[in-house]
C-alpha positions, -999 to 999 in steps of 0.1 A, spaced: -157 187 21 -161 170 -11 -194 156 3 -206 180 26 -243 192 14 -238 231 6 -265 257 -6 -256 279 -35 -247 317 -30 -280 327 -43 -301 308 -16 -282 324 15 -288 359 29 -274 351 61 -246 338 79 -246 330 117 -211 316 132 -207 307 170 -171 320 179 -152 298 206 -149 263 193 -161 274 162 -147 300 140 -120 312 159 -88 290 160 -76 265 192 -55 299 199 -86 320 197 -81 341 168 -102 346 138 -87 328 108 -70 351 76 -91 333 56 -122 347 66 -109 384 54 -118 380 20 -143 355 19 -162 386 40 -156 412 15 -170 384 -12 -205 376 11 -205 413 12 -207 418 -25 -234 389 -28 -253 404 -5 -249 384 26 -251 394 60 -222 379 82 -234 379 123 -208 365 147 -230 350 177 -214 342 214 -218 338 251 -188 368 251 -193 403 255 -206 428 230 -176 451 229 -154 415 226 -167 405 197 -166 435 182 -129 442 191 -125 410 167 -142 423 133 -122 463 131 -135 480 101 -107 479 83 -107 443 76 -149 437 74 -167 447 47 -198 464 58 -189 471 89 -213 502 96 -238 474 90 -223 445 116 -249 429 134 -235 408 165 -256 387 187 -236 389 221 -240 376 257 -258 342 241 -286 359 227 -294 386 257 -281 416 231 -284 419 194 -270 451 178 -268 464 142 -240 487 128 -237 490 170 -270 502 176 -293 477 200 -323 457 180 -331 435 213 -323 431 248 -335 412 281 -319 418 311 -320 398 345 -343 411 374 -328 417 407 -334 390 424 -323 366 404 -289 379 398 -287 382 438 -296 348 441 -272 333 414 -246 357 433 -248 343 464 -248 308 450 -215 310 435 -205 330 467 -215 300 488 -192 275 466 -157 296 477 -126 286 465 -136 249 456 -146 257 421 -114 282 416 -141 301 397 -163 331 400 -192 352 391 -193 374 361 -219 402 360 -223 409 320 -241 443 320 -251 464 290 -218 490 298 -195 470 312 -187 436 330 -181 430 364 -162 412 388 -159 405 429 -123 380 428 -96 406 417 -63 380 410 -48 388 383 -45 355 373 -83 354 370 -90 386 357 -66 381 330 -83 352 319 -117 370 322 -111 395 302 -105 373 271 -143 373 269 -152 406 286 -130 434 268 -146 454 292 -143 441 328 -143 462 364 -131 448 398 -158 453 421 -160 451 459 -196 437 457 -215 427 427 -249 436 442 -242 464 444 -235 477 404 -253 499 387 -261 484 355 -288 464 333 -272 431 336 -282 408 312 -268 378 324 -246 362 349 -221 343 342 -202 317 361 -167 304 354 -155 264 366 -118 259 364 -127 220 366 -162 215 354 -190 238 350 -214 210 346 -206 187 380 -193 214 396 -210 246 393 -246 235 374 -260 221 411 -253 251 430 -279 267 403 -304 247 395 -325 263 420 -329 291 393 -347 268 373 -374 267 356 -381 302 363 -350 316 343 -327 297 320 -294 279 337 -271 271 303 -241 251 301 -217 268 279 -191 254 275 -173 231 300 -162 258 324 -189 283 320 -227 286 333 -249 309 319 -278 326 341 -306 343 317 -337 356 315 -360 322 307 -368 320 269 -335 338 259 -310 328 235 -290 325 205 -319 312 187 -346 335 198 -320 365 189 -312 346 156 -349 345 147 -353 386 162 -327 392 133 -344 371 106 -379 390 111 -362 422 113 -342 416 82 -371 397 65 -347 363 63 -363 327 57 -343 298 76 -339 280 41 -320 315 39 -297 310 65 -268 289 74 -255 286 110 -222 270 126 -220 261 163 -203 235 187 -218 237 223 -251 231 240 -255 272 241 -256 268 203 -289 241 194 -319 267 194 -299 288 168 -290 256 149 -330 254 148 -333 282 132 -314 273 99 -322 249 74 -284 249 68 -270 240 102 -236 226 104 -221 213 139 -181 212 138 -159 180 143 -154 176 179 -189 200 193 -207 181 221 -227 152 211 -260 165 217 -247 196 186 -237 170 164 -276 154 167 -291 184 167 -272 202 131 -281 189 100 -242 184 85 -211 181 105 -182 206 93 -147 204 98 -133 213 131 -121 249 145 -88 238 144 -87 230 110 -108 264 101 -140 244 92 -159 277 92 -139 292 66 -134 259 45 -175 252 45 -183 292 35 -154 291 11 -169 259 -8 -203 277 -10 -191 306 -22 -175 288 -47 -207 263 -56 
């Protein structure tokens, strides 16, 4: 840390932080520390945006307003960039057309049980699933707060802004080929190592990053930004303070400017503590 290039309070008006991997802890919880380092970004002025692949109502489940500081104000960029809110109220969406969500549907449909996966529909009310095991919706709803067993997804009533596919081995070898068909007409993202991502083409956490910045009037030399995974380089581009943590995929750690510590050792909260504190 000692080492680490930091800006000074004054410079930053924003703060972007990828969650899985990155802020939150190996266990996936948000570190104490963060508590009070948000009520002293609040007082200097800076904006605090969580931004993940999970669902809106997740992420907000994990910032209650009795522990964040302008919380009436929270803007979260959810579902990688397909939903941006402000104090809960939407600033930008883009949503899947039909057929394309039939498509990716039937794809993942098509690779049964040999994955030990499934499809996700991540709609704006709700998420939805077709494999109802307990086991599986369990683990679902870690990311999706909101989650609905389904008997078929094509058949839900909702604006679904992405869908999302879950690999129990490898989402990358495993999942990725039965996709790529989707390409290049919309956007087929690696997550993380057991998820898939199918969005509209053009969409994510950098182009909601830089949606925010215009709306909020923000520079990138004004911004600093923490991610791990491939679903994290475009909003890496969009800061001049961009820090990849110890341990993100190879292709992050080119990509960021500076290299932070690692989730497990709350690199997040070490890296914003220092700045505050420069």
């Amino acid at each position: 840390m000692r080492d680490l290039p930091l800006p000074r309070p004054s410079e930053i008006r924003l703060v972007v932080t990828d969650m899985d991997g990155t802020l939150l802890d190996p266990a996936g919880e948000v570190p104490d520390g963060l508590w009070p380092l948000l009520a002293r970004m609040h007082d200097a002025g800076i904006a605090f945006v969580p931004a993940s692949g999970r669902q809106h109502a997740t992420i907000a489940a994990s910032f209650p307003s009795d522990t964040t500081p302008g919380h009436d104000e929270l803007v979260i960029i959810a579902e990688n960039g397909t939903l941006v809110t402000r104090g809960g109220v939407e600033i930008s969406s883009e949503t899947l057309p039909d057929d394309a969500v039939a498509s990716a549907v039937h794809a993942v449909r098509g690779l049964g049980s040999r994955r030990n996966g499934g499809a996700v529909l991540a709609g704006k009310r709700g998420a939805y699933v077709e494999r109802g095991d307990q086991d599986f919706v369990d683990h679902i709803r870690t990311y999706y707060r909101r989650l609905e067993v389904v008997g078929d997804l094509l058949a839900v009533d909702d604006e679904v802004l992405k869908v999302a596919v879950y690999d129990d081995l490898d989402s990358a070898t495993g999942t990725l080929p039965a996709l790529v068909h989707l390409r290049p007409a919309h956007q087929v993202v690696v997550s993380s190592p057991h998820w898939i991502d199918v969005m509209p083409l053009g969409v994510d956490k950098g182009r909601g990053l830089r949606r925010l910045q215009a709306e909020l009037s923000i520079t990138p030399a004004q911004t600093m930004v923490f991610g791990d995974y491939l679903n994290d380089v475009e909003m890496l581009d969009a800061a001049d303070w961009s820090y990849a943590m110890a341990g993100a995929h190879p292709d992050v750690l080119a990509r960021a400017r500076y290299t932070a510590p690692s989730n497990a050792e709350h690199g997040v909260v070490q890296v914003l503590a220092a700045m505050l504190d420069a």
